[in-house]
Backbone of each chain as ProteinMPNN parsed JSONL, in Angstrom:
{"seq_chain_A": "XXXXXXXXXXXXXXXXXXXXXXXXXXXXXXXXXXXXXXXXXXXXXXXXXXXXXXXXXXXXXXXXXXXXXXXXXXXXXXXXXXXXXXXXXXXXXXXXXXXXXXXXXXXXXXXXXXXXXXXXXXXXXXXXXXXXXXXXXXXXXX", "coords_chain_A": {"N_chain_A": [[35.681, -6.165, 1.917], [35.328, -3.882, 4.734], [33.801, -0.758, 3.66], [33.766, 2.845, 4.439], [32.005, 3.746, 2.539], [30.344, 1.544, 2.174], [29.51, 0.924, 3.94], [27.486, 2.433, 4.465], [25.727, 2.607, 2.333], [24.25, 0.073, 2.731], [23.087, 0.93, 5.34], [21.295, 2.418, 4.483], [19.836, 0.306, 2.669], [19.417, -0.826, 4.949], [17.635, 0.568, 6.635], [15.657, 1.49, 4.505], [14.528, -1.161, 4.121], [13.391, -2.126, 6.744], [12.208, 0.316, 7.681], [9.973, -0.17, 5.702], [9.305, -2.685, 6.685], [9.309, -2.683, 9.603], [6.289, -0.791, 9.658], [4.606, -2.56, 8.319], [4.643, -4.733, 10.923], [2.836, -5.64, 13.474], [3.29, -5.341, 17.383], [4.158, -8.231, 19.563], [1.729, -10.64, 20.46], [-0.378, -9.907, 19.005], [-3.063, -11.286, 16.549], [-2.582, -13.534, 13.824], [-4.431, -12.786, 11.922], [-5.054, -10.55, 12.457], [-2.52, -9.052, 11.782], [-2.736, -9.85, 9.074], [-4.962, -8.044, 8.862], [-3.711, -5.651, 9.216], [-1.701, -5.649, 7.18], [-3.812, -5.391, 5.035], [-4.574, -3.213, 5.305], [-3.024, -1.362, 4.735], [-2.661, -1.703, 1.954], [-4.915, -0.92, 0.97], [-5.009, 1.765, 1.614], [-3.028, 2.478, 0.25], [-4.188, 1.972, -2.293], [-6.241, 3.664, -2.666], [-5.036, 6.223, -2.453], [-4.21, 5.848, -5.429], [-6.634, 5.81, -6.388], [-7.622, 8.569, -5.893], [-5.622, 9.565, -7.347], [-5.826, 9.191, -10.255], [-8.481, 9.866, -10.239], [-8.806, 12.576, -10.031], [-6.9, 13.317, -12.333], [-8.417, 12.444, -14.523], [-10.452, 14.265, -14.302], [-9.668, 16.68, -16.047], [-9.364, 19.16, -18.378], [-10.927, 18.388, -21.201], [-8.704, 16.397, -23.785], [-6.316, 17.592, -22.02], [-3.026, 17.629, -21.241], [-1.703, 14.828, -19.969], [-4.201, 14.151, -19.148], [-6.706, 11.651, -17.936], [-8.285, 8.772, -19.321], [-11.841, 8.02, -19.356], [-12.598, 5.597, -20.328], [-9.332, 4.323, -19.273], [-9.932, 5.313, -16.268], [-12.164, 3.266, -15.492], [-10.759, 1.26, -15.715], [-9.435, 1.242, -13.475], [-10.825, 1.733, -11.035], [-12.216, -0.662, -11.333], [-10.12, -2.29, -10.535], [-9.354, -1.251, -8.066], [-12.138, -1.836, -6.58], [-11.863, -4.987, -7.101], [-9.658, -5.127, -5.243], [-10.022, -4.332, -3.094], [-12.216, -6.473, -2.212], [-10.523, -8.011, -2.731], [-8.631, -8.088, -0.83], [-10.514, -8.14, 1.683], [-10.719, -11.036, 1.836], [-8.546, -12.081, 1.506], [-7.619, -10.729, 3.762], [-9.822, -12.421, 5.858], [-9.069, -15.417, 5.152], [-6.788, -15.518, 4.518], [-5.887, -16.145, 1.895], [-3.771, -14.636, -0.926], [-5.275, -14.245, -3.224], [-6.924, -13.032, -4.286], [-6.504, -10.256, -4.79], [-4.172, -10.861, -6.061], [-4.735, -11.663, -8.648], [-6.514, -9.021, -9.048], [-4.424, -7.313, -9.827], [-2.925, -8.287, -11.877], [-5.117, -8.454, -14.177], [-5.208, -5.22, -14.226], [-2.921, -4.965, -15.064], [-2.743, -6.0, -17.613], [-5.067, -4.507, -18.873], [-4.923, -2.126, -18.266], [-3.775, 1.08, -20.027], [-1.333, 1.917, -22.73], [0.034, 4.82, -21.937], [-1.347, 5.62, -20.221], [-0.122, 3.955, -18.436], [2.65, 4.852, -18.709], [2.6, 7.607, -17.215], [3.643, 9.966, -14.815], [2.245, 10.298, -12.081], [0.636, 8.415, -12.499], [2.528, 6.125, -12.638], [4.069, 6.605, -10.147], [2.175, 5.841, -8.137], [0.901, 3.315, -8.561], [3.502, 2.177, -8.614], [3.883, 2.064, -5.754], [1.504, 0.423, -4.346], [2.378, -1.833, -5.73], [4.189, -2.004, -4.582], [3.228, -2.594, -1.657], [1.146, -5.036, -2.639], [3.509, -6.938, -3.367], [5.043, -7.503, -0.698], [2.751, -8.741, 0.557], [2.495, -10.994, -0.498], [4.745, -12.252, -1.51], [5.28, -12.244, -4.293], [8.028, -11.447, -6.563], [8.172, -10.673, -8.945], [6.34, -8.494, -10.468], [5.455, -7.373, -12.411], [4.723, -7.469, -15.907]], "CA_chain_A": [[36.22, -5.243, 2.944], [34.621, -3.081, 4.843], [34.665, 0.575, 3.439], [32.847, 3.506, 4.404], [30.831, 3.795, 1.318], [29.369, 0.147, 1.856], [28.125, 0.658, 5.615], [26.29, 3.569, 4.284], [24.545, 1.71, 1.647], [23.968, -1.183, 4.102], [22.605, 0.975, 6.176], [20.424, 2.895, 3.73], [19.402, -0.798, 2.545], [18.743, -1.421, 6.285], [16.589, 1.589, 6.959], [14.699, 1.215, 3.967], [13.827, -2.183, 4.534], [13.143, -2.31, 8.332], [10.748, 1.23, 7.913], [8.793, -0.284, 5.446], [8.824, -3.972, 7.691], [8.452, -2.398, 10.471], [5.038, -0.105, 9.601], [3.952, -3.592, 8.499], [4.778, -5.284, 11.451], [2.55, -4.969, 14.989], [3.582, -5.888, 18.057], [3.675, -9.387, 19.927], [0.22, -10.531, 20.894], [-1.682, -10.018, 17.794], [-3.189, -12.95, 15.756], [-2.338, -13.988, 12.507], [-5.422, -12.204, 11.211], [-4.762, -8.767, 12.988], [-1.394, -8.912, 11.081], [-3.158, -9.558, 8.089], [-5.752, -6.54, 8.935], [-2.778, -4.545, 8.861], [-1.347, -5.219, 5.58], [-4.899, -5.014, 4.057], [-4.979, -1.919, 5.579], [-2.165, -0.451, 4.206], [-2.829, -1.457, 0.305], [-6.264, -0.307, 0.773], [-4.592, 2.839, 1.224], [-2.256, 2.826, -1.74], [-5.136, 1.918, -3.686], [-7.521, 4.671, -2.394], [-4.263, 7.068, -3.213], [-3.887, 5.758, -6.98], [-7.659, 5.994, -7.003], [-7.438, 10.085, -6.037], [-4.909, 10.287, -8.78], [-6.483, 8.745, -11.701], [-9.176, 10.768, -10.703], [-7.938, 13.873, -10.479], [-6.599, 13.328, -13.67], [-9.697, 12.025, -15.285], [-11.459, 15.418, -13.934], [-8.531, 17.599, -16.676], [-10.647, 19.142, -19.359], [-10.649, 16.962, -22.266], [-7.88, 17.18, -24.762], [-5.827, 18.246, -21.697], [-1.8, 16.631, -21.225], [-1.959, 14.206, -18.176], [-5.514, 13.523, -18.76], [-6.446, 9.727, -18.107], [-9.559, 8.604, -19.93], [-12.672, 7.796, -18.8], [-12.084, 3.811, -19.76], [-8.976, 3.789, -17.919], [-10.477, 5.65, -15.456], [-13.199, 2.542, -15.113], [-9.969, 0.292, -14.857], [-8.632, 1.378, -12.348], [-12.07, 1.076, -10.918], [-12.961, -1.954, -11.03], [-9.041, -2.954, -9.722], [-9.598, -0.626, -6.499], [-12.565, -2.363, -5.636], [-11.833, -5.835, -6.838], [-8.656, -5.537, -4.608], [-10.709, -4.454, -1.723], [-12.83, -7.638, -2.094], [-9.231, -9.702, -2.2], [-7.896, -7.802, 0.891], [-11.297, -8.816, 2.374], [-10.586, -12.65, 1.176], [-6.81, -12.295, 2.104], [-7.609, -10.881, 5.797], [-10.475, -13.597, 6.514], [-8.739, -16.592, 4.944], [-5.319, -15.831, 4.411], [-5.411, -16.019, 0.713], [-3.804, -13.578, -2.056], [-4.987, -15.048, -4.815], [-7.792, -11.881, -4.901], [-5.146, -9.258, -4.756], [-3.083, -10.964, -7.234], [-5.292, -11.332, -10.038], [-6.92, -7.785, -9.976], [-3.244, -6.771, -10.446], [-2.691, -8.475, -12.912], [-6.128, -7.71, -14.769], [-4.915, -3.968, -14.251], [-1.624, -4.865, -15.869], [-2.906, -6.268, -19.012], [-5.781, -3.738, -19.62], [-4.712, -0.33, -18.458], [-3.287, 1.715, -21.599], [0.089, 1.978, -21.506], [-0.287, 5.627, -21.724], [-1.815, 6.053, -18.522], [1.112, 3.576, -17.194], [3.572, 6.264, -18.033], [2.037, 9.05, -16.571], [4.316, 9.802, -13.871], [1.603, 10.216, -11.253], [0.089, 6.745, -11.927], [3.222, 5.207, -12.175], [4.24, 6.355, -8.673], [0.662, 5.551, -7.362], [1.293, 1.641, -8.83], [4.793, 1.438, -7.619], [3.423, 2.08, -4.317], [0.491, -0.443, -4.565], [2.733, -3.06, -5.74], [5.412, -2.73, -3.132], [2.503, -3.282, -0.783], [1.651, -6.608, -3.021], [4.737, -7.789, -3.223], [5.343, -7.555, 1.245], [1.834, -9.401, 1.158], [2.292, -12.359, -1.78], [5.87, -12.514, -1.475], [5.883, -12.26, -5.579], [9.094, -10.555, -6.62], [7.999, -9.587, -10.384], [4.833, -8.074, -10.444], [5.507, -6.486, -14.003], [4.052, -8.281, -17.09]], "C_chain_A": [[35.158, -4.187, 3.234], [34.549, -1.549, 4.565], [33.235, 1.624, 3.834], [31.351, 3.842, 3.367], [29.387, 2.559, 1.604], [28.179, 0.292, 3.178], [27.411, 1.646, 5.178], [25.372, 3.148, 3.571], [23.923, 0.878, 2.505], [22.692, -0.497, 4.744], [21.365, 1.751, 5.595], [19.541, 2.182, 3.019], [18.641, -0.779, 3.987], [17.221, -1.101, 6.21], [15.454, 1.468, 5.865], [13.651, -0.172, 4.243], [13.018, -2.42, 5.871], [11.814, -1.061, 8.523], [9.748, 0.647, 7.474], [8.358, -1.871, 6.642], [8.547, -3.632, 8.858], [6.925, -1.478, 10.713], [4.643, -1.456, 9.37], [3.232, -4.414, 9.514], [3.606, -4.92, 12.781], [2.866, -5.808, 16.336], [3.073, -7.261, 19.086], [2.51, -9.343, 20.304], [-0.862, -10.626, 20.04], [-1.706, -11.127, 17.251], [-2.582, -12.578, 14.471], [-3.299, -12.808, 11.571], [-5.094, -10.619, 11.324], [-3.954, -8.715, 12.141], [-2.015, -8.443, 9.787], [-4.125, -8.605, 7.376], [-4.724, -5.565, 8.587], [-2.26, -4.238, 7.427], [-2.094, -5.125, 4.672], [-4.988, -3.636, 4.009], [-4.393, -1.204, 4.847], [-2.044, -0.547, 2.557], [-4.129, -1.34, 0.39], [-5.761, 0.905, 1.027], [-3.866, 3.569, 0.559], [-3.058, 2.755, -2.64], [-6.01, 3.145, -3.618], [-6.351, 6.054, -2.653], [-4.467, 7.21, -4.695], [-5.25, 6.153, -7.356], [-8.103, 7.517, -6.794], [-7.016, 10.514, -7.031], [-5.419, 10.154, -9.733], [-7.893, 9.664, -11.463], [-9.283, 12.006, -11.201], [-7.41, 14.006, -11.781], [-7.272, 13.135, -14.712], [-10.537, 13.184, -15.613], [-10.434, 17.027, -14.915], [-9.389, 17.937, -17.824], [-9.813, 17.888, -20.324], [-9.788, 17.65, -23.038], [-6.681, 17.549, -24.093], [-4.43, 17.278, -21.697], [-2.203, 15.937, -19.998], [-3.421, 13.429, -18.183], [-5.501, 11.852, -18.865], [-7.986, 9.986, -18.368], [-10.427, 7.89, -19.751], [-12.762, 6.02, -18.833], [-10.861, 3.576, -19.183], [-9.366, 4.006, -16.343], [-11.068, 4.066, -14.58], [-12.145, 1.265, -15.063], [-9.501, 0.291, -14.255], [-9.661, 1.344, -11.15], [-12.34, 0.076, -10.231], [-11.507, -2.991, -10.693], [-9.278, -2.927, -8.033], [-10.534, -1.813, -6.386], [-12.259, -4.095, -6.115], [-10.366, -6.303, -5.934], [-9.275, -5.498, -3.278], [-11.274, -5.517, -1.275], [-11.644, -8.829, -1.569], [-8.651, -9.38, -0.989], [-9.026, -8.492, 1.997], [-10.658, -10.597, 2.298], [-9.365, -12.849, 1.942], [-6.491, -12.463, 3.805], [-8.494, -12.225, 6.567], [-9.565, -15.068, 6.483], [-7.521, -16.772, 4.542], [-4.995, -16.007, 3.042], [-5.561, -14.888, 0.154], [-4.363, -13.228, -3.269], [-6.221, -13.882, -5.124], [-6.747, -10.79, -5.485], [-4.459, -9.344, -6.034], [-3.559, -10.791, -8.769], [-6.015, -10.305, -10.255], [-5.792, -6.906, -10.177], [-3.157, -6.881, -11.787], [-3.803, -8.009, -13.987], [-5.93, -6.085, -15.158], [-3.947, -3.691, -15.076], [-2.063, -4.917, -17.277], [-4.196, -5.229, -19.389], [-5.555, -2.128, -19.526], [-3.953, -0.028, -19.512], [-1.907, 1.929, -21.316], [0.333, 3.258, -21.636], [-0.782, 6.336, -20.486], [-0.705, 5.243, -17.461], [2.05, 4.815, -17.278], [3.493, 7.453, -17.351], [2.787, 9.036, -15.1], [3.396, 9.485, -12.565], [1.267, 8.452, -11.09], [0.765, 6.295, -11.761], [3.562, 5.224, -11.095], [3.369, 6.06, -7.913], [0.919, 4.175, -7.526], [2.039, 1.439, -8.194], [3.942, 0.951, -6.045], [2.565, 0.787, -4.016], [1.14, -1.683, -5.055], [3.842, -3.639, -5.133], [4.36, -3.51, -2.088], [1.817, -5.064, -1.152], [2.41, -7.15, -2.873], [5.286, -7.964, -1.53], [3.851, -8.796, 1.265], [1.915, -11.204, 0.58], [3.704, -12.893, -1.704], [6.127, -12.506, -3.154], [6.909, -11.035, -5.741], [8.694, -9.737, -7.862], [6.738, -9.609, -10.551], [4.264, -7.348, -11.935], [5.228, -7.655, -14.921], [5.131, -7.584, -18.472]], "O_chain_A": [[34.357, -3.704, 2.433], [35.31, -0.919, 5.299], [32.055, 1.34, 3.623], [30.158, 4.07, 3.567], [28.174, 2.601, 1.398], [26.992, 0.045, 3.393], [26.337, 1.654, 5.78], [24.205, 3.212, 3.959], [22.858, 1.264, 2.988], [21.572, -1.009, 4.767], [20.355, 1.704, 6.297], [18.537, 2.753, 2.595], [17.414, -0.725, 4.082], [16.199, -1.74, 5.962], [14.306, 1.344, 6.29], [12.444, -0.195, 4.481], [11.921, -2.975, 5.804], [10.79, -1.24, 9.183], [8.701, 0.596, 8.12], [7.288, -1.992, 7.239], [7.559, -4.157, 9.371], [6.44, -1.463, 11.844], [4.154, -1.854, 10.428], [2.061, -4.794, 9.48], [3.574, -3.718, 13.044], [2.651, -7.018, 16.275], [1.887, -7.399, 19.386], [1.999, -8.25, 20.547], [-1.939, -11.202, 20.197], [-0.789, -11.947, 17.282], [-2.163, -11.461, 14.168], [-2.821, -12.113, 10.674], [-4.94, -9.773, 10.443], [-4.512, -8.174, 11.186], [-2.0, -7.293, 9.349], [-4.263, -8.331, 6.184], [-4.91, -4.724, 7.707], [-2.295, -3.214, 6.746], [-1.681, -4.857, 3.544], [-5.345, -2.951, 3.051], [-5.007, -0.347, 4.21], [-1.462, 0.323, 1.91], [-4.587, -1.953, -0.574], [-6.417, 1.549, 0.208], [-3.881, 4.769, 0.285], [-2.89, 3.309, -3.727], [-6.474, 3.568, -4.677], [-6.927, 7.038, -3.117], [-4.793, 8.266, -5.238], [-5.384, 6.757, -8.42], [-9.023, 7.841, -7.544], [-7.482, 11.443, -7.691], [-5.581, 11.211, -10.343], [-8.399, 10.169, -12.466], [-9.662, 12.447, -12.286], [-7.603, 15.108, -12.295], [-6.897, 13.554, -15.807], [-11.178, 13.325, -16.654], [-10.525, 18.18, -14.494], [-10.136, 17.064, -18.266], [-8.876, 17.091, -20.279], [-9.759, 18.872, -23.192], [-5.76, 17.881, -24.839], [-4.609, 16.14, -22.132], [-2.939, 16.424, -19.139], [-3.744, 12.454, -17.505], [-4.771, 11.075, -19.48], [-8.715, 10.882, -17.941], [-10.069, 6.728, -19.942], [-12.922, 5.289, -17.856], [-10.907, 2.599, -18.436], [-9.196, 3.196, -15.432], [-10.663, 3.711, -13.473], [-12.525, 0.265, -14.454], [-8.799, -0.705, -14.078], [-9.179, 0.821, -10.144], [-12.605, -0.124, -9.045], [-11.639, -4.211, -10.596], [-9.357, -3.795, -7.163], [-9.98, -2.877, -6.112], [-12.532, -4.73, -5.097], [-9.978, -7.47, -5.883], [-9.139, -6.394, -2.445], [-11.084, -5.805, -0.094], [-11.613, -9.772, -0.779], [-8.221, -10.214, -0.191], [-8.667, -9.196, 2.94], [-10.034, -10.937, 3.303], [-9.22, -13.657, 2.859], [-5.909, -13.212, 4.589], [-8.073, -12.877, 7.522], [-9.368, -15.739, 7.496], [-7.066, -17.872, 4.227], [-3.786, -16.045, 2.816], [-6.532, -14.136, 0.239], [-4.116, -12.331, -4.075], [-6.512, -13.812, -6.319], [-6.366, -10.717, -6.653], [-4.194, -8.454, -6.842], [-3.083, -10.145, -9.703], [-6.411, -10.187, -11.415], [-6.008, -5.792, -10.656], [-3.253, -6.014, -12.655], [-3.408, -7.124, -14.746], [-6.395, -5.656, -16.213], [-3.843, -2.654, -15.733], [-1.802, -4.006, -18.063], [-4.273, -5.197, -20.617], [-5.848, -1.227, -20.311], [-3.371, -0.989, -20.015], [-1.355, 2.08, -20.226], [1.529, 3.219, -21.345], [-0.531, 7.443, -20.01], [-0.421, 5.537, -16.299], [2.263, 5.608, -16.361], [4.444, 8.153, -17.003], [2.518, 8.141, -14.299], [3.701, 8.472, -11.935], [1.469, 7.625, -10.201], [0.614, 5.599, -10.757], [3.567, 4.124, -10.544], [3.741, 5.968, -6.743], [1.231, 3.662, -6.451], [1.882, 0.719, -7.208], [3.595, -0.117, -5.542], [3.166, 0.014, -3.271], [0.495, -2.708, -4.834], [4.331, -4.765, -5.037], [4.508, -4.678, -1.73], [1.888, -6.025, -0.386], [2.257, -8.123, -2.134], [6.139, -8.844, -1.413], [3.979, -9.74, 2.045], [1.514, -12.236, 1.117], [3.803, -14.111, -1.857], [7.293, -12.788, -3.431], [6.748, -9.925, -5.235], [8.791, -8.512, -7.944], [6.071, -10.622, -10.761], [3.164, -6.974, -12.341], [5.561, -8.787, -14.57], [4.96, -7.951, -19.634]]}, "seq_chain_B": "XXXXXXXXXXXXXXXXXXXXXXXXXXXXXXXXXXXXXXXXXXXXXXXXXXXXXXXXXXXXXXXXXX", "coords_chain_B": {"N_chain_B": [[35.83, -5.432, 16.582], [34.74, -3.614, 14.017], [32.898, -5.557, 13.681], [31.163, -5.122, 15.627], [30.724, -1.692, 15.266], [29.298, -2.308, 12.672], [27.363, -3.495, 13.706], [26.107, -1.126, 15.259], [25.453, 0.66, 13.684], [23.43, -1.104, 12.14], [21.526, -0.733, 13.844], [21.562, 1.868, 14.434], [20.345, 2.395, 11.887], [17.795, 0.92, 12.029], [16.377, 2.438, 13.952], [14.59, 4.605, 12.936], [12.254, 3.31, 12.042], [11.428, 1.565, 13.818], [11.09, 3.812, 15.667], [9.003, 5.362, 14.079], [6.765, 2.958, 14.159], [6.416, 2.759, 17.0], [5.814, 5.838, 17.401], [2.981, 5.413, 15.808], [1.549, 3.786, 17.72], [1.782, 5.039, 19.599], [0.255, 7.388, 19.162], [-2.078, 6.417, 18.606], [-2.504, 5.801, 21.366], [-2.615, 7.482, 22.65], [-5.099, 9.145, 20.984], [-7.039, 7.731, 21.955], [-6.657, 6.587, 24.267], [-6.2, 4.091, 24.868], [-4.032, 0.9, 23.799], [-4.262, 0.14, 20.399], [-6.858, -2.409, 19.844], [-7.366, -5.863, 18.717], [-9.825, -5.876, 17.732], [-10.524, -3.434, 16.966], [-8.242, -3.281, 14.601], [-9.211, -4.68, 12.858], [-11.219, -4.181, 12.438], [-10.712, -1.977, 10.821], [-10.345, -2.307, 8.403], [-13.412, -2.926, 6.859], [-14.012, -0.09, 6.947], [-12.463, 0.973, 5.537], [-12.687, -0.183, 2.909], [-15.261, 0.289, 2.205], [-15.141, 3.441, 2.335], [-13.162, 3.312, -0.106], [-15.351, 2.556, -1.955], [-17.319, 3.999, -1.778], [-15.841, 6.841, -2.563], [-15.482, 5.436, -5.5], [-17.986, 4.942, -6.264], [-19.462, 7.426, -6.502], [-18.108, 8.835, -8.614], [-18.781, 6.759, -10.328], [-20.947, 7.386, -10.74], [-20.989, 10.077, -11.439], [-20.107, 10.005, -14.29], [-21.576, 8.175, -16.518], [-21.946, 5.289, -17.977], [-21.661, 5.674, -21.964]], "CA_chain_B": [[35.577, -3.461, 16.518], [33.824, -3.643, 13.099], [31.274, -5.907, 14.361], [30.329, -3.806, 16.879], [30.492, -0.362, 13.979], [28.096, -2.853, 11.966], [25.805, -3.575, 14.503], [25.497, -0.235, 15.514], [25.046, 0.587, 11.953], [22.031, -1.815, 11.582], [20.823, -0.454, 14.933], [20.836, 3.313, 13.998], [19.623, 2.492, 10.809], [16.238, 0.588, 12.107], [15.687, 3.516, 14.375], [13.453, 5.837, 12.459], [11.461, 2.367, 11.474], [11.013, 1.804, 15.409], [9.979, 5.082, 16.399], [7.577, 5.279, 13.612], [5.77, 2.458, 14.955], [6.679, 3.723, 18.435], [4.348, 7.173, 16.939], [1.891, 4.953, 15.379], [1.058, 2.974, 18.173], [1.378, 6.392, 20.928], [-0.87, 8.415, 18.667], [-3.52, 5.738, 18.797], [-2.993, 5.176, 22.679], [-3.469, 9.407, 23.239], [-6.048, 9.653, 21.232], [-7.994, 6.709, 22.422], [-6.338, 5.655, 25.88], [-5.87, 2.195, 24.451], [-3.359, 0.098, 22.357], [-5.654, -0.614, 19.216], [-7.251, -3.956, 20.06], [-7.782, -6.95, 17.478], [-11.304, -5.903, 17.086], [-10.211, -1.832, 16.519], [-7.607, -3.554, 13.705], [-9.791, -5.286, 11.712], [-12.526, -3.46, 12.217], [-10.575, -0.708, 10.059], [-10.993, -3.09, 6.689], [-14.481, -2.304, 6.322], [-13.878, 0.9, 6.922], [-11.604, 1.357, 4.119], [-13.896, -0.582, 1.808], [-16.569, 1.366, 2.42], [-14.384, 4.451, 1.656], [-13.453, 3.493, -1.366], [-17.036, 1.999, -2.432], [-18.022, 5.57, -1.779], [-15.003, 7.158, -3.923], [-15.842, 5.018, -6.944], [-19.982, 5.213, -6.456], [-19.246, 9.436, -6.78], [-17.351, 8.942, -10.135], [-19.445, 6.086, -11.771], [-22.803, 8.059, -11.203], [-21.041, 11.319, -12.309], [-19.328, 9.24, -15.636], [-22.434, 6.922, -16.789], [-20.828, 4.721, -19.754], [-22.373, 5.577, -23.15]], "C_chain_B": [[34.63, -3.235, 15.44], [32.633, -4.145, 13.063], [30.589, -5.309, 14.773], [29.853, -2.429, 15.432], [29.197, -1.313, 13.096], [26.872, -2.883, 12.61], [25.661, -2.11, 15.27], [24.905, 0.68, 14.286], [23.524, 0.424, 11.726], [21.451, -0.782, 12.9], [20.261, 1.507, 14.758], [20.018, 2.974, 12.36], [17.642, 1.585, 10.822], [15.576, 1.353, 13.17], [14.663, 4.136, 14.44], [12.411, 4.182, 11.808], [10.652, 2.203, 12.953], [10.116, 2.468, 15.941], [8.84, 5.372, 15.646], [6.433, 4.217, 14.076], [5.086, 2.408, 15.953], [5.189, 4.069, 18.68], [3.111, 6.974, 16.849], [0.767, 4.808, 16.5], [0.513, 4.293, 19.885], [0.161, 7.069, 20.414], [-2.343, 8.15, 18.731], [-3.669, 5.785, 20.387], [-3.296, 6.782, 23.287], [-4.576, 9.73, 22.54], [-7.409, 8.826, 21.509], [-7.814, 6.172, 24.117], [-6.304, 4.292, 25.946], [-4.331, 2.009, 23.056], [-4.317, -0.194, 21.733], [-5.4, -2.442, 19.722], [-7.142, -4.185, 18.793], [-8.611, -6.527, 16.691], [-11.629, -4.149, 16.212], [-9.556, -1.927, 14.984], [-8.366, -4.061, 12.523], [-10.992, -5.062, 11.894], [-12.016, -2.207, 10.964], [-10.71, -1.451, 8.14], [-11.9, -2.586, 6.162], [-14.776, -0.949, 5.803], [-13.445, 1.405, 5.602], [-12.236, 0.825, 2.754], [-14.856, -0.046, 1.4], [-15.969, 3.089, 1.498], [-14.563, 4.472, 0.009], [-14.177, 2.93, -2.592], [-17.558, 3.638, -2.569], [-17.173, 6.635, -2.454], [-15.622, 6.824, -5.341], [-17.093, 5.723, -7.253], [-20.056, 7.332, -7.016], [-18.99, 9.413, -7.992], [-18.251, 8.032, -10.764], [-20.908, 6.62, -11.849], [-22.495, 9.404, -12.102], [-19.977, 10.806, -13.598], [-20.434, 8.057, -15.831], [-21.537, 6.523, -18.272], [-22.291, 4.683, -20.891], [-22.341, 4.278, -24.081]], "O_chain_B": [[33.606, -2.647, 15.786], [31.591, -3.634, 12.651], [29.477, -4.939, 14.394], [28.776, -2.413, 14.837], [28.11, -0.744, 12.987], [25.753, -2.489, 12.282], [24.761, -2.201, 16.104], [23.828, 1.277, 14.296], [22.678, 1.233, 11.346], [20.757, 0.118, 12.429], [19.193, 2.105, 14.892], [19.021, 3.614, 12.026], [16.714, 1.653, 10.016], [14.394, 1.12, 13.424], [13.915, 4.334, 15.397], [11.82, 4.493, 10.774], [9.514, 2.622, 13.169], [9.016, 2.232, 16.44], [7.77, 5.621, 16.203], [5.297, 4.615, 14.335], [3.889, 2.188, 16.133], [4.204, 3.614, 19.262], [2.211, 7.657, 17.338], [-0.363, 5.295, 16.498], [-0.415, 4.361, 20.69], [-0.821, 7.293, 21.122], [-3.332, 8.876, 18.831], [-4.819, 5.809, 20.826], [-4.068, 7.087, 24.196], [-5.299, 10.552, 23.101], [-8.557, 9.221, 21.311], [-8.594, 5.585, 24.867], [-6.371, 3.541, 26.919], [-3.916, 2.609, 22.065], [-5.279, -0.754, 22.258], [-4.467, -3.232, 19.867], [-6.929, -3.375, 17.89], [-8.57, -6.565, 15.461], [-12.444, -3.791, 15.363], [-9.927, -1.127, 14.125], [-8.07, -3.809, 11.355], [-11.851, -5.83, 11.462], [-12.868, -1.618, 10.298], [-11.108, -0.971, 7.079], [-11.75, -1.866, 5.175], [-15.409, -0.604, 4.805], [-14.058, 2.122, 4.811], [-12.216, 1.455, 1.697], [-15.231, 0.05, 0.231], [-16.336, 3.596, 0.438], [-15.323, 5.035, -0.779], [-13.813, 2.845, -3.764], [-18.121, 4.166, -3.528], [-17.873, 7.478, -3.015], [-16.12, 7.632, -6.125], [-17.329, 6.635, -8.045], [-20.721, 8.032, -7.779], [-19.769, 10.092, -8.66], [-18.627, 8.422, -11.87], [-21.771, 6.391, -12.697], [-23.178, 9.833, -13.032], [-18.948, 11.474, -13.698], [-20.173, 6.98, -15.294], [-20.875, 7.108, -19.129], [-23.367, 4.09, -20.82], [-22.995, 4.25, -25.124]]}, "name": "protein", "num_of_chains": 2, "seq": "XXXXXXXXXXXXXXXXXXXXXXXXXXXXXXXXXXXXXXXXXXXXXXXXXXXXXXXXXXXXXXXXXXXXXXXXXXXXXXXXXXXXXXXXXXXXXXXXXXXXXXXXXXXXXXXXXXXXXXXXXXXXXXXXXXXXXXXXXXXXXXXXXXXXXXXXXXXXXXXXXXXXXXXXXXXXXXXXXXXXXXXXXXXXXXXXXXXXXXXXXXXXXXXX"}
C-alpha cells in the first residue's frame, strides 16, 4: 500500500539515484567514448579529492591524531595515478579492468588505520561510488 | 489517482538531477558560447591526468623514500 512515508522514501531513492545518473549522463548525440570521457572525468576528480586529503593529512606534524603516514601516503599514490592510467585505458578502449585493480591494490595495502580515518573514508566512499556507476561491481569492499 | 501522485513523485524527485545538468551544460555554453563538443570532453582526461601527475610529483620530491 501506498503510504505517505513510502513515496517519500521512493522519492528520496529517486532523487538520489537520478542526481547522481543524471551528472553522469550527457545528452543525446555524444559517442560512446564522450560518455566514457565523462565518467573518467568524474573519478579523476574523486581521486584528485582523496588525494588533497591524504595529503593534508600527511602534512600534520608527526605524532599528530589524524596523521596518515608517509607509506600510506605513497599508497594512495601510486592508486591516484594508476587509476588515472585505467581511466585513460577505460575511456580509449572501454575497459575497467585498470580502475578495478588499482582499487583493489589500495584495498589490500592501505593500513586499516588510515581506512578509518573519517576523512579518507568519505574520500573512498566517494571514489568507489564512482567505480561502482563505471564497472557495474556492487561489492567493492574486500 | 495514485499513479498519477507517483509519477509526479518520480518527476519532482528527478528535478534537481535535471537542472543540475541543465546548470552544467548552461555554465559551459555562457562561458564558452558552445555546448562542450566531443573533442572539449575528452580533451578534459588529460587534463586531469596531468593535474594529478603534478599533485603527486610536488609530494614525492618533497617526501624522498629513505
Amino acid at each position: 500500500m501506498l503510504t505517505r512515508r513510502r513515496v517519500r522514501m521512493s522519492s528520496l531513492v529517486c532523487l538520489m539515484f537520478l542526481t547522481v545518473a543524471c551528472a553522469q549522463k550527457l545528452p543525446p548525440g555524444y559517442s560512446a567514448q564522450a560518455q566514457r570521457a565523462m565518467e573518467g572525468h568524474q573519478i579523476l576528480q574523486e581521486v584528485m579529492g582523496l588525494s588533497r586529503v591524504v595529503i593534508n593529512l600527511n602534512a600534520l606534524p608527526p605524532n599528530s591524531v589524524g596523521r596518515i603516514s608517509d607509506d600510506d601516503t605513497r599508497i594512495v599514490r601510486d592508486f591516484a595515478l594508476a587509476t588515472s592510467d585505467g581511466v585513460g585505458r577505460y575511456v580509449d578502449l572501454g575497459a575497467p579492468d585498470g580502475i578495478l585493480a588499482a582499487w583493489t591494490s589500495l584495498q589490500q595495502r592501505l593500513s586499516a588505520n588510515t581506512k578509518i580515518s573519517p576523512q579518507v573514508k568519505a574520500a573512498l566512499a566517494l571514489v568507489s561510488t564512482q567505480i561502482q556507476i563505471i564497472t557495474g561491481v556492487k561489492d567493492l569492499t574486500q | 489517482m495514485n499513479t498519477v501522485l507517483q509519477l509526479l513523485n518520480i518527476e519532482q524527485a528527478a528535478m534537481p538531477g535535471i537542472l543540475m545538468l541543465l546548470s552544467i551544460i548552461k555554465a559551459h555554453h555562457n562561458a564558452t558560447g558552445q555546448i562542450p563538443s566531443e573533442q572539449q570532453i575528452l580533451a578534459a582526461i588529460p587534463v586531469d591526468q596531468q593535474t594529478l601527475k603534478t599533485m603527486w610529483d610536488g609530494w614525492t620530491a618533497a617526501h624522498p623514500q629513505t
